[in-house]
Residue frames as qw, qx, qy, qz and C-alpha x, y, z in Angstrom:
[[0.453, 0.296, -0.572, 0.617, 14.41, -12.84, -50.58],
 [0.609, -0.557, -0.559, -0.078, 13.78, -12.90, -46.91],
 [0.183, 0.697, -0.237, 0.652, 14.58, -10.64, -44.35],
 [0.432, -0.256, -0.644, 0.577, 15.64, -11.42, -40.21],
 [0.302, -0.828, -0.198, -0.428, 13.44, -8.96, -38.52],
 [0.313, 0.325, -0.617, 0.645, 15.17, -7.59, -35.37],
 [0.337, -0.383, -0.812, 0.282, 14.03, -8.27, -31.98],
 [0.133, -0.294, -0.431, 0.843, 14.20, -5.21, -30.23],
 [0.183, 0.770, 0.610, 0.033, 10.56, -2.85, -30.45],
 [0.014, -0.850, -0.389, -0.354, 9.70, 0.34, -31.11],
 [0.385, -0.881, 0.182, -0.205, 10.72, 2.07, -27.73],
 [0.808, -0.526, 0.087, 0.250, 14.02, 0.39, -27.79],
 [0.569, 0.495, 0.172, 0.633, 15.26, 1.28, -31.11],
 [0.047, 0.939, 0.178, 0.290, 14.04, 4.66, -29.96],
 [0.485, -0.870, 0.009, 0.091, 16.07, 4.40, -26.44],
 [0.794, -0.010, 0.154, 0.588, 19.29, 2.46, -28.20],
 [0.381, 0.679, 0.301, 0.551, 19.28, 5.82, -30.31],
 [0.299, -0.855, 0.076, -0.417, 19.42, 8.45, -27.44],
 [0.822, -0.533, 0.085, 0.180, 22.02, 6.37, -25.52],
 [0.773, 0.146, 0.275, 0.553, 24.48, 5.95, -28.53],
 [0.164, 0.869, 0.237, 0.403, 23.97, 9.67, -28.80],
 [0.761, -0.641, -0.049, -0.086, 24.63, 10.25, -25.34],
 [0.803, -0.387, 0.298, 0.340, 27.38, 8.51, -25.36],
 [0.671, 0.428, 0.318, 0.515, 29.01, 9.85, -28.54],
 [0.077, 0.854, -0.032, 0.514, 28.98, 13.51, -27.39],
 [0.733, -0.658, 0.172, -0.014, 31.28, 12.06, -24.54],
 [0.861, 0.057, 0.247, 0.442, 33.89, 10.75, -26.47],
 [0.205, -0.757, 0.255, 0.565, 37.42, 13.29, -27.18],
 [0.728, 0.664, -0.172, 0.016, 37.83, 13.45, -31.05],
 [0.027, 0.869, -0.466, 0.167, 41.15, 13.93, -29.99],
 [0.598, -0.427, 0.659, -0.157, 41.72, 10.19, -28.13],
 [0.824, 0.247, 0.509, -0.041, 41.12, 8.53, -31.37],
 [0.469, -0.105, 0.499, 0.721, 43.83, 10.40, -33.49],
 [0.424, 0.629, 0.463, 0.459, 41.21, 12.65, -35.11],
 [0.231, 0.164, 0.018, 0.959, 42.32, 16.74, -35.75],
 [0.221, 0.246, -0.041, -0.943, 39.90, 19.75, -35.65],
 [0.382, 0.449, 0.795, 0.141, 38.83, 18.85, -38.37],
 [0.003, 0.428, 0.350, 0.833, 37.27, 22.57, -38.94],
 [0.210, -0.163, 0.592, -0.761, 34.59, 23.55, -36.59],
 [0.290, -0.212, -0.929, 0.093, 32.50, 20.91, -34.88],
 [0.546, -0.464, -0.319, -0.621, 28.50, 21.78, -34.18],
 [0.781, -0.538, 0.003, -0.316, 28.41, 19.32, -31.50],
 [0.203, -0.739, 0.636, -0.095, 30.61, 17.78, -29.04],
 [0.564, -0.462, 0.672, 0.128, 32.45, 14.61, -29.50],
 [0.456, -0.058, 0.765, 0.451, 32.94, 12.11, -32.18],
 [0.288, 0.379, -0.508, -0.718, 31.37, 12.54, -35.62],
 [0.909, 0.097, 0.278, -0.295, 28.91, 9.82, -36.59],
 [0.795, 0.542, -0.270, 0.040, 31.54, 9.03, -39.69],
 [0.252, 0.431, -0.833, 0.240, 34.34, 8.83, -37.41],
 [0.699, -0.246, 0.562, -0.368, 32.41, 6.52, -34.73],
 [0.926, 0.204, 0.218, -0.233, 31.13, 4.22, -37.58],
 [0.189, 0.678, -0.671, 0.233, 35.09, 4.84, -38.67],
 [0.270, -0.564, 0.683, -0.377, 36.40, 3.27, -35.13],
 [0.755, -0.019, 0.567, -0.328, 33.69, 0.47, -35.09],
 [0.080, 0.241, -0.796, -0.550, 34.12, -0.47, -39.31],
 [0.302, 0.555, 0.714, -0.302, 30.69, 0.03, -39.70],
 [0.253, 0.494, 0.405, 0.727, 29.05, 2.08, -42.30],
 [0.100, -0.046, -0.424, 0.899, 28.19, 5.33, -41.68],
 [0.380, -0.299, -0.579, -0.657, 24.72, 5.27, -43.09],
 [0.558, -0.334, -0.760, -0.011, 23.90, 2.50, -41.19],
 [0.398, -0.288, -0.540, 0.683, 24.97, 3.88, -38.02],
 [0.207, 0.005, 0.072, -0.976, 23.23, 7.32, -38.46],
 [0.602, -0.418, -0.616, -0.290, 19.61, 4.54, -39.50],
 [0.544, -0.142, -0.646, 0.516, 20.83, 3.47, -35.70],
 [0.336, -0.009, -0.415, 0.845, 20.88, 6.81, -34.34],
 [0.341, -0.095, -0.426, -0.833, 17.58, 7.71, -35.96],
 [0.563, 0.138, 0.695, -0.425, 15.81, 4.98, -33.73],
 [0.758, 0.114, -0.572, -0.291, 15.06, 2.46, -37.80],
 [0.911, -0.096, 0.363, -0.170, 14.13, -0.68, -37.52],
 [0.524, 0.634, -0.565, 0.064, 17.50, -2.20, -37.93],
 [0.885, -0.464, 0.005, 0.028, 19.19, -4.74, -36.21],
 [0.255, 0.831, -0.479, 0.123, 22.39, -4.62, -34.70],
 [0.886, -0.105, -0.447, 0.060, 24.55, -7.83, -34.09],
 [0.744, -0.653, 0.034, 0.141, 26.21, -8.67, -30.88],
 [0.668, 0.017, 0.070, 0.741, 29.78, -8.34, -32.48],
 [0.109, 0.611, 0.174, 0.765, 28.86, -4.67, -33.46],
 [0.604, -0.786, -0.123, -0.046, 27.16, -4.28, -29.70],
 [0.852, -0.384, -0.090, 0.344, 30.57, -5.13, -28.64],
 [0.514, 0.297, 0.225, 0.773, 32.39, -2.94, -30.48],
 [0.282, -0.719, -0.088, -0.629, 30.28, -0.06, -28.88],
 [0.771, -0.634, -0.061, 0.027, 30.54, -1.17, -25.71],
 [0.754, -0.209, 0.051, 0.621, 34.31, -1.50, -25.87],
 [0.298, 0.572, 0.089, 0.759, 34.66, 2.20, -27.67],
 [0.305, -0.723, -0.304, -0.540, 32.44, 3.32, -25.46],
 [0.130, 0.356, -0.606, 0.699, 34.32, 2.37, -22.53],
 [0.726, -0.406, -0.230, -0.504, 30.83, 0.93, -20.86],
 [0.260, -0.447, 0.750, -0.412, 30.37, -0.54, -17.65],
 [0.126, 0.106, 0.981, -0.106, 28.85, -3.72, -16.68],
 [0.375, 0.624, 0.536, -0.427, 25.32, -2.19, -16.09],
 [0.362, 0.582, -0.124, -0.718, 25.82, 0.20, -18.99],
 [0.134, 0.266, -0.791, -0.535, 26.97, -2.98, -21.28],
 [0.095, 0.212, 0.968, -0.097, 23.98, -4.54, -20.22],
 [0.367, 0.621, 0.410, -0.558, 21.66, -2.10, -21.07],
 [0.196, 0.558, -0.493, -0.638, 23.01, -1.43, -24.26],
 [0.029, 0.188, -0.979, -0.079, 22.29, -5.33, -25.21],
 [0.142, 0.322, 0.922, -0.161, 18.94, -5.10, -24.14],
 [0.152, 0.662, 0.088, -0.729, 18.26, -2.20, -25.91],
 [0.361, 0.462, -0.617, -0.525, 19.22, -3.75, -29.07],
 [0.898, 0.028, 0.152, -0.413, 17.03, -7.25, -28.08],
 [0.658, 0.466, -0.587, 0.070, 20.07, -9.05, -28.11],
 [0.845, -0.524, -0.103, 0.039, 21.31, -11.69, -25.25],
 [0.075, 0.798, -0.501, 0.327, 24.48, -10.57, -23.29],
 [0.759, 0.157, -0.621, 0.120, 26.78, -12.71, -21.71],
 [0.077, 0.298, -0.528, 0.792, 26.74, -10.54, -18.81],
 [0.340, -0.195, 0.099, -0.914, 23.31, -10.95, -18.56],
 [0.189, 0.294, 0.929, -0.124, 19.94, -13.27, -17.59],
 [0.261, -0.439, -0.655, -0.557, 16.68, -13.42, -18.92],
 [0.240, -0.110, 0.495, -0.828, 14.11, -12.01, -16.41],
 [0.197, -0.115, -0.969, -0.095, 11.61, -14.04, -15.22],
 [0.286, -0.701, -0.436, -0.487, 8.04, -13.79, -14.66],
 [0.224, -0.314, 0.502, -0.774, 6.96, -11.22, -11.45],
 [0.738, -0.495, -0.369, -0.273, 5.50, -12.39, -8.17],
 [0.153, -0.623, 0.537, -0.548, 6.59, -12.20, -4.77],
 [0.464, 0.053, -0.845, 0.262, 7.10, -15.49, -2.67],
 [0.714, -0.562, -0.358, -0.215, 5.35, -16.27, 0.43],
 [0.822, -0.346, -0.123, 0.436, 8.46, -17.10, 2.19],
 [0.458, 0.315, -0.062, 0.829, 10.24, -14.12, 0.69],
 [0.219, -0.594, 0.064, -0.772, 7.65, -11.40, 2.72],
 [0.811, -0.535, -0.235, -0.006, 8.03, -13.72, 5.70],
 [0.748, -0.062, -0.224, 0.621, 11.43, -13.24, 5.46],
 [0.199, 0.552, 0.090, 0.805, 11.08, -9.43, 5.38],
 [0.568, -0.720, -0.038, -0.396, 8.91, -9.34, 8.71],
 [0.814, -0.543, -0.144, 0.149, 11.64, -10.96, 10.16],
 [0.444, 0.586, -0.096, 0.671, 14.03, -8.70, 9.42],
 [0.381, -0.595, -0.508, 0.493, 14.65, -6.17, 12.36],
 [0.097, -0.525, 0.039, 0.845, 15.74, -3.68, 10.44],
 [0.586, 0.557, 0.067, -0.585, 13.67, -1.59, 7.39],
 [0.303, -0.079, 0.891, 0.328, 13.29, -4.03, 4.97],
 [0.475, 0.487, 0.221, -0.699, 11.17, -3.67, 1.83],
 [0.572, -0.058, 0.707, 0.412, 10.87, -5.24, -1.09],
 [0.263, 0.597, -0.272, -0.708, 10.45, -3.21, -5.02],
 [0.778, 0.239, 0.537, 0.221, 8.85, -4.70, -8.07],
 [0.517, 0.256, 0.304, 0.758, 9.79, -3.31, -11.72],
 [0.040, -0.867, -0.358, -0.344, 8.54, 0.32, -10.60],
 [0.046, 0.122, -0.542, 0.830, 10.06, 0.69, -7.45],
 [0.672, -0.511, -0.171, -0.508, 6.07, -0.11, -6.41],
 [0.126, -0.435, 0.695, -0.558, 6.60, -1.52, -2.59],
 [0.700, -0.211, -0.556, -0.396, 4.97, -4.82, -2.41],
 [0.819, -0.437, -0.245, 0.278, 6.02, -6.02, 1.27],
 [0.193, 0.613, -0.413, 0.644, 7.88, -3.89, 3.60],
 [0.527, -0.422, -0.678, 0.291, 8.46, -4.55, 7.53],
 [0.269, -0.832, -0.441, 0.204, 7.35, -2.77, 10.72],
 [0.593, -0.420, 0.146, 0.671, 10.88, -1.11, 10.75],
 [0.254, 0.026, 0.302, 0.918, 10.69, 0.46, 7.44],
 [0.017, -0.760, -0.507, -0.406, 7.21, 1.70, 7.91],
 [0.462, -0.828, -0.048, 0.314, 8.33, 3.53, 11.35],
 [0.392, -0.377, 0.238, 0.804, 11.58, 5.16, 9.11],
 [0.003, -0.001, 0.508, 0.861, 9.79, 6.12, 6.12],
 [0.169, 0.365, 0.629, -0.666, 6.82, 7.42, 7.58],
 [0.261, 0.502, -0.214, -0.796, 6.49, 10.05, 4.83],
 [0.298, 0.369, -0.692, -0.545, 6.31, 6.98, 2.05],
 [0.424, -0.114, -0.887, -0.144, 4.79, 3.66, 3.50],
 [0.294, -0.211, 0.387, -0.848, 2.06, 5.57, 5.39],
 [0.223, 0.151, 0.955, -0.122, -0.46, 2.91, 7.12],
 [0.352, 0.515, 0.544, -0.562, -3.81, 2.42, 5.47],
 [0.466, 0.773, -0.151, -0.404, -3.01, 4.27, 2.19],
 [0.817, 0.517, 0.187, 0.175, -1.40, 2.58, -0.96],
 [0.514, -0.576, 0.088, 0.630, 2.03, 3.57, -1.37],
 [0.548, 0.764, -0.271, -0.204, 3.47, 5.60, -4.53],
 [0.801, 0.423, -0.160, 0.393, 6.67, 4.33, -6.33],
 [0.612, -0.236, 0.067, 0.752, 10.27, 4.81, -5.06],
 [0.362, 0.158, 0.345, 0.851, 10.18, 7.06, -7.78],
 [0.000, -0.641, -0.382, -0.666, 7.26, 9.14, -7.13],
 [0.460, -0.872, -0.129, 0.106, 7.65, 9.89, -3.64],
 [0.631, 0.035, 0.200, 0.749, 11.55, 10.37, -4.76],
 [0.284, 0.004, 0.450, 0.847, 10.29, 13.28, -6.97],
 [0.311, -0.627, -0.336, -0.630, 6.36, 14.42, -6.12],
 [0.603, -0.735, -0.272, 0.149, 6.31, 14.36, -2.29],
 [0.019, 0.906, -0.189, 0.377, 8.00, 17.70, -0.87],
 [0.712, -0.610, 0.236, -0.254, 9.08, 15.47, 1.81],
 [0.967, 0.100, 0.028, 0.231, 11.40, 13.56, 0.36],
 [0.489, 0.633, -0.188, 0.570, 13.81, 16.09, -0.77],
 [0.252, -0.733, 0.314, -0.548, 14.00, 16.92, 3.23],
 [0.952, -0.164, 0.150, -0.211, 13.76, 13.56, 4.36],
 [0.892, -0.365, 0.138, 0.228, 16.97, 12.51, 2.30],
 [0.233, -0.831, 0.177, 0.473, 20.02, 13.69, 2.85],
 [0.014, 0.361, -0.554, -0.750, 21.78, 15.08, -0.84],
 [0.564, 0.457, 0.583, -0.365, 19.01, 14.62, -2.25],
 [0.354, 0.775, -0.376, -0.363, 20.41, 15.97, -5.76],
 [0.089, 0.409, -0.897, -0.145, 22.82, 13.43, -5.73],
 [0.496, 0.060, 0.812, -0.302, 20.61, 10.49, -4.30],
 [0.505, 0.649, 0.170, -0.544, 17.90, 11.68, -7.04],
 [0.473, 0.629, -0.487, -0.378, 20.10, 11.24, -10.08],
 [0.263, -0.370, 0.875, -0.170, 21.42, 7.96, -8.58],
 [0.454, 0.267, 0.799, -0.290, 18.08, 6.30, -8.48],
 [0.742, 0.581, 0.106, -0.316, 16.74, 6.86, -12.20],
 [0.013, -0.619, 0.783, 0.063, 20.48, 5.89, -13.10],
 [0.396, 0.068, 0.853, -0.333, 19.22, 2.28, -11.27],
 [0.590, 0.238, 0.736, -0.231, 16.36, 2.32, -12.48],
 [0.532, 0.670, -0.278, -0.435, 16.99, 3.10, -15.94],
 [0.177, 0.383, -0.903, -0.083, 19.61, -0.29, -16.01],
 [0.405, 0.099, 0.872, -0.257, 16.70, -1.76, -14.07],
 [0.480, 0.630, 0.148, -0.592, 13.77, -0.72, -16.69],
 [0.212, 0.461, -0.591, -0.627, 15.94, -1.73, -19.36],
 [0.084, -0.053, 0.991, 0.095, 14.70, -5.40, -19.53],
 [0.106, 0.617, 0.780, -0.011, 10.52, -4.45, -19.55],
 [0.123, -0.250, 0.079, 0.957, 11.21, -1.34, -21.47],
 [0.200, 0.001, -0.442, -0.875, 8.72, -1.91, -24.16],
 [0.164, -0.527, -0.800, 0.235, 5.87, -3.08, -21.44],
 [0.086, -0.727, -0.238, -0.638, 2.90, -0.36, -21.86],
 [0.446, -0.871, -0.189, 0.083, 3.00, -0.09, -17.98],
 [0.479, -0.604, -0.069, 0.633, 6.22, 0.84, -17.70],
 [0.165, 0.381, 0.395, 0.820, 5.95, 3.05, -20.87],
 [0.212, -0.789, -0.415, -0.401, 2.82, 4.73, -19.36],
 [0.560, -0.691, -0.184, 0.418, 4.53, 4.92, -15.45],
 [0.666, -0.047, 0.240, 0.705, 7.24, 6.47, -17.18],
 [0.051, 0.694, 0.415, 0.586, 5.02, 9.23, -19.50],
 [0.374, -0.824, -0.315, -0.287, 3.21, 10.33, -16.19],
 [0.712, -0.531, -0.077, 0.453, 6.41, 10.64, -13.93],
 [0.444, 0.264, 0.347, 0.783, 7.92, 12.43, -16.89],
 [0.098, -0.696, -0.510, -0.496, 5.31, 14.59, -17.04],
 [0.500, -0.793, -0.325, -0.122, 4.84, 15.53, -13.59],
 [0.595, -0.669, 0.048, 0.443, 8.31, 16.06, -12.37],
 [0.231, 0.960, -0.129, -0.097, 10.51, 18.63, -13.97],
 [0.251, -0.596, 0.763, 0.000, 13.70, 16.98, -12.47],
 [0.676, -0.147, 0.717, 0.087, 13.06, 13.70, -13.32],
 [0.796, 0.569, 0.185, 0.094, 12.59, 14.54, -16.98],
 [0.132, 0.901, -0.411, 0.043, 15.68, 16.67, -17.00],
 [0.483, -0.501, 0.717, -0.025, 17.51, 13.44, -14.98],
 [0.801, 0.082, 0.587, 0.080, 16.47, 10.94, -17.55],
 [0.628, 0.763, 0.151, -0.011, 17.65, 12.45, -20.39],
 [0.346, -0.849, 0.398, -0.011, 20.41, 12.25, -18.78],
 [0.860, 0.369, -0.353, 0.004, 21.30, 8.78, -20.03],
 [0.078, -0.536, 0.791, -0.286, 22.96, 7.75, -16.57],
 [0.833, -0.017, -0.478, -0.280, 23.17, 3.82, -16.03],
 [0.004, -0.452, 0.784, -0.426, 24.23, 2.21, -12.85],
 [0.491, -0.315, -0.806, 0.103, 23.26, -0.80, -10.68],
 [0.502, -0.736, 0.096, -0.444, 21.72, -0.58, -7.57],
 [0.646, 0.390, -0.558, 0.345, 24.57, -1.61, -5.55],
 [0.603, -0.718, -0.304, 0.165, 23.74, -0.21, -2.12],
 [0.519, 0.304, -0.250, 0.759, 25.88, 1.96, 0.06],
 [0.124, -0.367, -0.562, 0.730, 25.54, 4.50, 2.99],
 [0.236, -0.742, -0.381, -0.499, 21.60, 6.15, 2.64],
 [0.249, -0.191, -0.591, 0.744, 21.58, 8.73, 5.28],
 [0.196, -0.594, -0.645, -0.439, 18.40, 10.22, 6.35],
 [0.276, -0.297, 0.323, -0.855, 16.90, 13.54, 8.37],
 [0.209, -0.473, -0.852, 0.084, 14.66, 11.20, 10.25],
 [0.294, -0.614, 0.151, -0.716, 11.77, 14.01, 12.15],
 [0.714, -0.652, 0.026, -0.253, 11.72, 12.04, 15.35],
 [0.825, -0.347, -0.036, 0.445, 15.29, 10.53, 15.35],
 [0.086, -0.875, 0.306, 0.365, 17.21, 13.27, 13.71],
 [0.272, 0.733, -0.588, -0.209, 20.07, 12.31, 11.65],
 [0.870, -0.142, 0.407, -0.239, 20.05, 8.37, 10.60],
 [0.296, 0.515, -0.737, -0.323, 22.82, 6.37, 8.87],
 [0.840, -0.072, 0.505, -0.186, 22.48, 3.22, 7.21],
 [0.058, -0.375, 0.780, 0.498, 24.30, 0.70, 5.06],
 [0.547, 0.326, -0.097, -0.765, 22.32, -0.38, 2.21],
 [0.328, -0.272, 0.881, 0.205, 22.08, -3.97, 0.88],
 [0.776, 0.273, 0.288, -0.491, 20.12, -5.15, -2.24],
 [0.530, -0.110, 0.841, -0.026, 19.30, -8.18, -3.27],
 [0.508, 0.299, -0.343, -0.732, 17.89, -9.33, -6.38],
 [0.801, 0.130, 0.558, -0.172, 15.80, -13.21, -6.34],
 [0.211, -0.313, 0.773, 0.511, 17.30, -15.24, -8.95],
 [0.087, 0.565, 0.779, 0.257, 13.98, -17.14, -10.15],
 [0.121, 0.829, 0.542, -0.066, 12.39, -13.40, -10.12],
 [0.635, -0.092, -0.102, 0.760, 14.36, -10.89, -11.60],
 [0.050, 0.618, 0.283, 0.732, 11.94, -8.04, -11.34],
 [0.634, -0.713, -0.289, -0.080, 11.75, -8.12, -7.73],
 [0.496, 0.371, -0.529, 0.580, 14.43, -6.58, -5.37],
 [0.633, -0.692, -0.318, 0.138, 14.77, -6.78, -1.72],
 [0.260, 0.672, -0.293, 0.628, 16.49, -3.88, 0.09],
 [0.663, -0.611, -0.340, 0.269, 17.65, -4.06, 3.69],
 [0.140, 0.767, -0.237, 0.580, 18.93, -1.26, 5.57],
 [0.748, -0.032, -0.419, 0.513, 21.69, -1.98, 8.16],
 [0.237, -0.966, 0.107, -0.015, 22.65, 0.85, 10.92],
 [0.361, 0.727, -0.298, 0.503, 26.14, 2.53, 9.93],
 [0.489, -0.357, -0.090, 0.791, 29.10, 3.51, 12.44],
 [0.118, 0.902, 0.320, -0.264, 28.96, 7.33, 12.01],
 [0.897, 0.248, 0.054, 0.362, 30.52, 8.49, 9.56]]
């Protein structure tokens, strides 16, 4: 007898497992018609009443939670996703976590940055920059090297989004709620990340960022998912003072590991 091997690797089973967790100690016993019960170790559902809700087994679903090498079909995805009350980004991560194709969703296509796309960035007026699957800065104009002095300093190799985010002292002074911003952006890039999860670089970027930043291991384990959607970024500038701007990113259709971010000047708010 033969057996369907399941797409998804190693480090997705692992993450599918720590989401569905996540998400399961979020859920009110209480919205789904179940009592007490007696007293409950941990908060929310029960693995037997999820796999209950979804008319799954409960075995299975605890294999699941374990991070086996199981596969789980799209009808059963769905069925999480709808319990679970998921957004867009989150149903999409959940899907690619389990190496299955959403309907919500595209394949990503190989990286590389256009010619015409980092022309288009110098002609930007305002900071314009453009992120590959790191948040590494491949192309950024004059505009955002003169606002983010601290990050796209001439001469020198930038870090990640994420490691001046979360190793440069300067950031956390630089922008403004930083707490909030902070959780925001591994949110992002945890819905971004989700599609070249089980790539050793971003397994390794990931280790050493982990590693190095107290907050950012505490924030990913957080299990928050969100696009990157833009909105007002305000910023302690040191030579203008106090700088609003409206965010806009973009994502290239034929490249879907690449995003372009432009930053607009705000009305105050």
């Amino acid at each position: 007898m033969t057996t369907t091997r399941p797409s998804a690797s190693p480090a997705r089973h692992a993450a599918l497992a720590e989401f569905l967790k996540a998400r399961r100690a979020q859920m009110a016993p209480a919205d789904f018609g179940f009592g007490p019960g007696g007293r409950r170790r941990t908060p929310g559902l029960r693995r037997e009443e999820l796999a209950q809700l979804c008319d799954i087994s409960a075995t299975w679903y605890t294999w699941i939670e374990q991070g086996r090498d199981v596969a789980v079909s799209g009808a059963v995805l769905l069925r999480f996703a709808q319990l679970f009350r998921l957004t867009a980004a989150e149903r999409a991560y959940l899907f690619k976590l389990a190496g299955k194709q959403d309907a919500l969703t595209g394949v990503p296509e190989p990286a590389g940055i256009p010619d015409a796309l980092r022309a288009a960035v110098k002609a930007v007026s305002t900071p314009a920059y453009v992120l590959d699957r790191h948040y590494e800065p491949l192309a950024w104009n004059s505009a955002a090297a003169r606002h983010f002095s601290s990050w796209l300093k001439p001469r020198v190799r930038p870090p990640t989004l994420l490691e001046y985010m979360f190793l440069d002292p300067a950031a956390r002074d630089f922008v403004v709620e930083w707490p909030l911003r902070a959780r925001r952006m591994v949110a992002e890039f945890r819905a971004d990340a989700s599609d070249f999860l089980e790539a050793a670089d971003v397994q390794a970027r990931l280790a050493q960022l982990d590693e190095r930043s107290p907050e950012f291991h505490r924030l990913w384990r957080l299990q928050d998912v969100a696009e990157r959607e833009g909105g007002v970024r305000e910023f302690n500038h040191p030579k203008q003072g106090r700088t609003r701007y409206e965010q806009v990113n973009l994502r290239l259709a034929l490249h879907r590991d690449i995003k372009l971010v432009i930053l607009v000047p705000a009305a105050p708010g």
